[in-house]
C-alpha positions as CSV (number, residue, x, y, z in Angstrom):
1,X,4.1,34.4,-20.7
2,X,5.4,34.3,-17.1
3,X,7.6,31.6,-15.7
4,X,4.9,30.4,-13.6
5,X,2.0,30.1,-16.5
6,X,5.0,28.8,-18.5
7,X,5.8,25.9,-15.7
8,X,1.9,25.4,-15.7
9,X,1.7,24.0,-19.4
10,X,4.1,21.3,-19.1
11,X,2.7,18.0,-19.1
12,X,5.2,15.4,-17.5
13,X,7.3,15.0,-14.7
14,X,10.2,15.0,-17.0
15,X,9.2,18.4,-18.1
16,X,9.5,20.1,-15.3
17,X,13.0,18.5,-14.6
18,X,14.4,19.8,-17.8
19,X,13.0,23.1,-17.5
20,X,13.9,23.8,-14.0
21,X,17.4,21.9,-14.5
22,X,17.0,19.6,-11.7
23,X,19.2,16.3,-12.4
24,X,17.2,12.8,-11.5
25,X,17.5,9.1,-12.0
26,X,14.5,8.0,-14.1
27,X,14.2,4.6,-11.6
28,X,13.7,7.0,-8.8
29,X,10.7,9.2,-11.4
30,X,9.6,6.5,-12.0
31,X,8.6,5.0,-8.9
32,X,7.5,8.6,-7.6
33,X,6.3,11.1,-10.2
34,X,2.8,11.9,-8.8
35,X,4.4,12.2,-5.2
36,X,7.4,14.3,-6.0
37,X,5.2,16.8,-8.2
38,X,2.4,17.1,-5.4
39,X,4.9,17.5,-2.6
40,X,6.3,20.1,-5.1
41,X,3.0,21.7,-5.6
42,X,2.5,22.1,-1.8
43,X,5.1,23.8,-1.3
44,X,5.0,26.2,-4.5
45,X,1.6,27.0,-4.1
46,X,2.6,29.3,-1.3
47,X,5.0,31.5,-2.9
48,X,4.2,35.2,-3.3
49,X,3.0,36.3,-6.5
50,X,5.1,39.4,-6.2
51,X,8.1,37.2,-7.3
52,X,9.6,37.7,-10.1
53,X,10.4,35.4,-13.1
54,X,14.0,34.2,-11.6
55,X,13.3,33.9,-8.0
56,X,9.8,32.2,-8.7
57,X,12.3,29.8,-11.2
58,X,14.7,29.2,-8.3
59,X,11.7,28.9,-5.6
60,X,10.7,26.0,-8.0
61,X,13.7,24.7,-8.8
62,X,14.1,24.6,-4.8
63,X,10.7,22.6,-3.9
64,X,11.4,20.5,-6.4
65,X,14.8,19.2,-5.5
66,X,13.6,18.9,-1.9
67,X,11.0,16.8,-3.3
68,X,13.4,14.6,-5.4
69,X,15.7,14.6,-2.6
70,X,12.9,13.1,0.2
71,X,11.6,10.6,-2.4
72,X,14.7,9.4,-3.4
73,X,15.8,8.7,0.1
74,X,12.0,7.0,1.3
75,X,9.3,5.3,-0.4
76,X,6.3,6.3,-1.3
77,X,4.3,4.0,1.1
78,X,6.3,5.2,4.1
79,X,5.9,9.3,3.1
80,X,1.8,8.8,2.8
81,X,1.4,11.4,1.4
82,X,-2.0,10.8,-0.9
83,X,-5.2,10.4,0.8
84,X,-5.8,6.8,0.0
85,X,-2.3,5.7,1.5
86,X,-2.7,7.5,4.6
87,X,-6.2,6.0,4.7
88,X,-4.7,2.3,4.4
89,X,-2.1,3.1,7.3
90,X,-0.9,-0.2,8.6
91,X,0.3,1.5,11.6
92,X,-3.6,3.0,12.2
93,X,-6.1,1.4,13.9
94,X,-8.8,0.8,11.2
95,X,-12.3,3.0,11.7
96,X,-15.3,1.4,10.7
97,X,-17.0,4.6,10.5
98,X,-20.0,5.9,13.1
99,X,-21.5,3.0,15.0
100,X,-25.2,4.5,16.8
101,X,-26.5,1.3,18.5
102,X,-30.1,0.5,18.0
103,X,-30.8,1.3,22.2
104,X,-29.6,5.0,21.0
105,X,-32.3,5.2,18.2
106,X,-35.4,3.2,20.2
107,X,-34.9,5.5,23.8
């Protein structure tokens, strides 16, 4: 089994902190498990499949201390980085979708 399909069958955050000996404060995990994996995800699912079982361990253990490190130092809510938070953007105008007036449909 490679590292990678290894990496793949874990099932918690916590997993993949052990495994890739990355230290963390469970408050922080806590607080941003789904956005620290994803952002970790993004930036793994880039590397070359040519790697081999050490650097693809330390191009993982990499992402996801970057990760830990920019959730640690911001929120979730200010990173946006899920669809549904970037959606509900305070700081964005709200759409209201695609407005046709009725003159446009009658000619």
């Amino acid at each position: 089994m490679s590292a990678i399909d290894e990496l793949k069958a874990l099932s918690s955050a916590e997993d993949f902190f052990r495994r890739l000996d990355v230290a963390y404060e469970s408050q922080v995990l806590g607080v941003a498990r789904l956005h620290i994996l994803k952002r970790m995800g993004q930036a793994v699912a880039s590397l070359d499949e040519t790697l081999s079982d050490d650097q693809a361990l330390a191009a993982c253990r990499a992402a996801l201390t970057a990760a830990y490190a920019e959730f640690a130092g911001t929120s979730p809510l200010q990173a946006r980085l899920f669809k549904v938070l970037r959606d509900h953007d305070p700081a964005r105008p709200a759409t209201r979708g695609a407005f046709v007036p009725l003159s446009d449909l009658t000619g």
